[in-house]
N, C-alpha and C positions, 0 to 999 in steps of 0.2 A: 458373614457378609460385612460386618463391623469393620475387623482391623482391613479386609480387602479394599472396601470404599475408603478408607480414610488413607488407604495408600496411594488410592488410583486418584483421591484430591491431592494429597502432596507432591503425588509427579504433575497433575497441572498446573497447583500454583507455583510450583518451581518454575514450567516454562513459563508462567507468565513474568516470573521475575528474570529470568536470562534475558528477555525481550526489554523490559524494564531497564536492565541494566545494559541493554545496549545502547536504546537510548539517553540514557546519563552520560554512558561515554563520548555520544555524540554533541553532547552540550559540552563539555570540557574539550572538544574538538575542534569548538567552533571558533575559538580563542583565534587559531591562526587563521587564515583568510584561505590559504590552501587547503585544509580540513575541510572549512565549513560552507566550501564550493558545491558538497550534495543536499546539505540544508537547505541553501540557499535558492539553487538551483530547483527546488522541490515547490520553497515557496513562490519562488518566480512564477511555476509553470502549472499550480495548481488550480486557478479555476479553469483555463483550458482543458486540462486533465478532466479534472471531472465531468464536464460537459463532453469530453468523449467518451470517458469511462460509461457516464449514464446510456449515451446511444449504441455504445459496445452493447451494454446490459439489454437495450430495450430491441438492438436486434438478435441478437441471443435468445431473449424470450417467445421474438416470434417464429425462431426456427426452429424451437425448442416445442411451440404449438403446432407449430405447419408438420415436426416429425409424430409428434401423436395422432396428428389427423390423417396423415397419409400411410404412416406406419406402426397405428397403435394398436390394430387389430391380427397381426401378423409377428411381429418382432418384439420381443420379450426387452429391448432395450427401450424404446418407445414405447411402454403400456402405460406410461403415465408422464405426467409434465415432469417431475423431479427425475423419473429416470431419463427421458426426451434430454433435461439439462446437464447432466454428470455424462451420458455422452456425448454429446455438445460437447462438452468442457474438452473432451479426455480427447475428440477429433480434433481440438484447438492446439494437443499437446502431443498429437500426430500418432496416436491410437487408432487404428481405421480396422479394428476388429469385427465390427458388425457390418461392414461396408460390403461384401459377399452375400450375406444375410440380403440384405436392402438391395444387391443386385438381382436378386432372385426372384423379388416381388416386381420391381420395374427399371430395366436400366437405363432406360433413358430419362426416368423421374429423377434417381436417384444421382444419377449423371448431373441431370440439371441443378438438383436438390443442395447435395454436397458440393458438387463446382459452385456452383453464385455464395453460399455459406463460404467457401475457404476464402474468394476472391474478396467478398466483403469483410469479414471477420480479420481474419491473417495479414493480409495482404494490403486492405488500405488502411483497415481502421488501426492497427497495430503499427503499421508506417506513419500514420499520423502522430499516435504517440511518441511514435521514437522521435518523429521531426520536430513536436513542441520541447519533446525536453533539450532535445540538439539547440534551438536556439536560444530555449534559457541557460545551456548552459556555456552558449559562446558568450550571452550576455552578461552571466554570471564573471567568467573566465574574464573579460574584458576590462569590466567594474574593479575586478581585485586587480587586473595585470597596470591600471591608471594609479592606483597605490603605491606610495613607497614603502620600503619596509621601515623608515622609520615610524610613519604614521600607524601602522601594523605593531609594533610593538609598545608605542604611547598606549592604543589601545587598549593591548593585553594589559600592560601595565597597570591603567587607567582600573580595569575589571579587577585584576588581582586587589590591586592598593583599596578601592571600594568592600571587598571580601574580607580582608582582613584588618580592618579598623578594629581599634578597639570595641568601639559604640555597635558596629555592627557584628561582632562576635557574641556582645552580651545579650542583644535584643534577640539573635539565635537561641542563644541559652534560654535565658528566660521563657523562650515561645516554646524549645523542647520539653523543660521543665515542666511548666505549663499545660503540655502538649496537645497545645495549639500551632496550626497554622500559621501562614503569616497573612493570608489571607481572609480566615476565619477571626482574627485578632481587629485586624482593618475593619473589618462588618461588626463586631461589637464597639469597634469606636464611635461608627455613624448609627 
C-alpha cells in the first residue's frame, strides 16, 4: 500500500502544479494588454459571478432536495442528496439517463420537474453568466482598445526594468537564501 499511495500523491501533486503553472504563465501574460484581457475580464466580472454562481448553487440544492423527496424512494439515482446532485450536475451536462426511470414513476412530474430545472439552470441562469462576462469583457476590450501601444510597452518596460534591478535581484536572492517569502520577511519587519 506504501509505494502505491505515494504514487497516487505524486500524480496529485503534479496536477496541482500543471495548474500552478498555468497560472504563472498567466501572470507573465498579462505584461501585454491583449493577453491579460481574460484576467482582466475575470476581475471585472467577479462579484457578479459569484452572486450568480451562489444562486446557481442554491437552486441546484433545492432541486437536488425536491428530486429526493419525489424520487427517493423509487430511483437509485435520487436515494440521497449527493446522489439527487451529481445527477443534477450530469442533467446540466445533458445526461438524461435516468430521465425514463423518472418517466415511469410520474410523467407529468417529471415533465414539470426537469422542464422548470433545464429552463432555470441552462437557460437563464447560464445566459446570465455568459451576458456578465460579455460585458466585462466588451469593457475590458474597450479600456485596452483607448491604449496606445506605446503606453503598453512603457508599461511592460516599466515592469521588466523594476524586475531586473540590481537591488531588486538581490533582495530576491537573499529572501531565497533565506527562504523566506517576501511577504513573510515584510511581517517580521513590523
Amino acid at each position: 500500500e506504501g509505494p502505491l499511495w505515494l504514487y497516487s500523491m505524486a500524480l496529485y501533486i503534479n496536477s496541482i502544479n500543471c495548474l500552478l503553472t498555468f497560472f504563472k504563465l498567466l501572470k507573465y501574460l498579462s505584461m501585454n494588454d491583449n493577453f491579460n484581457i481574460l484576467t482582466r475580464t475575470i476581475e471585472k466580472s467577479a462579484k457578479n459571478c459569484i452572486g450568480l454562481l451562489v444562486l446557481f448553487f442554491v437552486v441546484l440544492v433545492a432541486y437536488s432536495l425536491c428530486g429526493v423527496v419525489i424520487y427517493g424512494n423509487t430511483i437509485s439515482e435520487f436515494r440521497d442528496f449527493s446522489s439527487a446532485f451529481s445527477t443534477l450536475s450530469q442533467v446540466l451536462l445533458g445526461n438524461l439517463d435516468s430521465y425514463d426511470t423518472m418517466q415511469q414513476e410520474s410523467r407529468w412530474l417529471t415533465f414539470g420537474y426537469l422542464g422548470t430545472f433545464t429552463v432555470l439552470e441552462l437557460y437563464m441562469m447560464l445566459n446570465f453568466l455568459i451576458a456578465i462576462l460579455s460585458e466585462s469583457f466588451a469593457e475590458v476590450n474597450e479600456e485596452t482598445a483607448d491604449q496606445s501601444f506605446d503606453v503598453q510597452v512603457q508599461r511592460v518596460l516599466g515592469t521588466l526594468n523594476f524586475s531586473f534591478k540590481q537591488k531588486s535581484i538581490l533582495q530576491r536572492l537573499q529572501l531565497t537564501y533565506n527562504r523566506k517569502s517576501l511577504s513573510s520577511a515584510l511581517s517580521d519587519l513590523l
